[in-house]
C-alpha positions as CSV (number, residue, x, y, z in Angstrom):
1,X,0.0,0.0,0.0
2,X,1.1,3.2,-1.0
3,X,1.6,5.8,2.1
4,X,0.9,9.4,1.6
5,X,2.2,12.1,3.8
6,X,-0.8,14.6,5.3
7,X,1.6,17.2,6.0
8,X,3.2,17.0,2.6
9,X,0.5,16.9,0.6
10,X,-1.8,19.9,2.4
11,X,1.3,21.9,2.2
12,X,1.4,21.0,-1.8
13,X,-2.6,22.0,-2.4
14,X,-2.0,24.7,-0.3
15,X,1.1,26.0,-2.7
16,X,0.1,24.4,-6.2
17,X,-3.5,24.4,-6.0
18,X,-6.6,25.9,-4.8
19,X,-7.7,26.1,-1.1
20,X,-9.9,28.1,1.2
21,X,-9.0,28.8,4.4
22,X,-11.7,28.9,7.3
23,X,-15.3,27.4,8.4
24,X,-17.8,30.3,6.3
25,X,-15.3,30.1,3.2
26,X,-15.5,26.1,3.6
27,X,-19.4,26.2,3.5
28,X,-20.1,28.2,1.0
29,X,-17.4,26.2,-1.6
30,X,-19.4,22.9,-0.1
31,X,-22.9,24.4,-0.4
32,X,-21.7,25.8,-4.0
33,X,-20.3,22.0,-5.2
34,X,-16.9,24.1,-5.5
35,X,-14.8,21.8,-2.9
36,X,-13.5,18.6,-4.3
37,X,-12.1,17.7,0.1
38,X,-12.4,19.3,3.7
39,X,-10.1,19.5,6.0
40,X,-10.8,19.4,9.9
41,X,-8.4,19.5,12.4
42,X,-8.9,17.6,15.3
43,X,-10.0,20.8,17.5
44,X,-12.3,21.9,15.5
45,X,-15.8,22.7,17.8
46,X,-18.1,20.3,17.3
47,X,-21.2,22.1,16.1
48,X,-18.6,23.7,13.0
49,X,-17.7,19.9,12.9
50,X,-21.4,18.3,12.6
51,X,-22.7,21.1,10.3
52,X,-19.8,20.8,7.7
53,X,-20.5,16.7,8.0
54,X,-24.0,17.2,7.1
55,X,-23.2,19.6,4.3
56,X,-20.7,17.3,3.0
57,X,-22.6,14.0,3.4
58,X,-25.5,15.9,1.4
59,X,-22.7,17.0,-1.7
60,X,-20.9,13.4,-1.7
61,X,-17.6,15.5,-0.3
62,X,-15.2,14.0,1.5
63,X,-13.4,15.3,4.9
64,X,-10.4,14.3,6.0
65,X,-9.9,14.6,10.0
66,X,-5.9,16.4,10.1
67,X,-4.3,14.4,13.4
68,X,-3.0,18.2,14.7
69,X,-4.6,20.7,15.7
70,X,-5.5,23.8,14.1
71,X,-1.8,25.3,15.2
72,X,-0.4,22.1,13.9
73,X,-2.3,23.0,10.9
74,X,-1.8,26.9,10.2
75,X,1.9,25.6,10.3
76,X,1.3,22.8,7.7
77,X,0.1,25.2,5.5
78,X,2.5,28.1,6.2
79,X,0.2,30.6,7.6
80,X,0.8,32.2,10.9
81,X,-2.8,31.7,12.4
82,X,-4.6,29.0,13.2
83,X,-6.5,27.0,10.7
84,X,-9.7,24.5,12.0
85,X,-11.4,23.7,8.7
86,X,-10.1,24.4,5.1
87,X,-11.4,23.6,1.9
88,X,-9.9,22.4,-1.4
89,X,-11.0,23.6,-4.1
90,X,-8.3,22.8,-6.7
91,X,-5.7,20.4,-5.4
92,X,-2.9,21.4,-8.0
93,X,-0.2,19.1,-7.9
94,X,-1.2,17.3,-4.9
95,X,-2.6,13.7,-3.9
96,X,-4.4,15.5,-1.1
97,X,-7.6,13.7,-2.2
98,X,-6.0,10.1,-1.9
99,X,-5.9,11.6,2.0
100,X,-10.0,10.8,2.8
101,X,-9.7,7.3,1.0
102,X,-7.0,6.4,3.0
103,X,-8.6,7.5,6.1
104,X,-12.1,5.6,5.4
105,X,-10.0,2.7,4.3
106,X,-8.1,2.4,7.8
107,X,-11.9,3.0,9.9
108,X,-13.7,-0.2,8.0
């Protein structure tokens, strides 16, 4: 099985491709069918966390769950805030989207 690298490949879509950074940018890319993967980091609150799922589950969008938390994951993507949900809208040069189907892979 092939492993990919979180940190790598965020850092990549972040640099090569197109991503929105934040929970109201995230929502309206989902509720728009713009976002081809979410991003949550693993402090993200909850009721962000469950309304993002349900807009996602709805759009057939898939969310990864980042191990870090959102300073972990300002840092991945080279910002100097914190970061709790992002959205991908373009992933560029990245496998970022291989990320979720790993994920759902290693819960079944």
């Amino acid at each position: 099985m092939v492993e990919i690298d979180a940190n790598k490949e965020i850092r990549r879509a972040v640099d090569t491709g197109s991503v929105k950074f934040g929970f109201k940018q995230s929502e309206k890319n989902v509720l728009k069918g713009n976002a081809e993967l979410i991003i949550l980091s693993s402090n993200v609150q909850k009721r962000i966390k469950e309304k993002i799922q349900h807009y996602c589950a709805s759009a057939k969008i898939p969310i990864f769950n980042f191990s870090g938390n959102s300073v972990e994951l300002g840092s991945v993507c080279g910002k100097p805030f914190v970061i709790s949900c992002l959205c991908i809208e373009k992933s560029g040069k990245s496998k970022a989207l291989g990320l979720a189907k790993i994920q759902s892979s290693e819960n079944k």
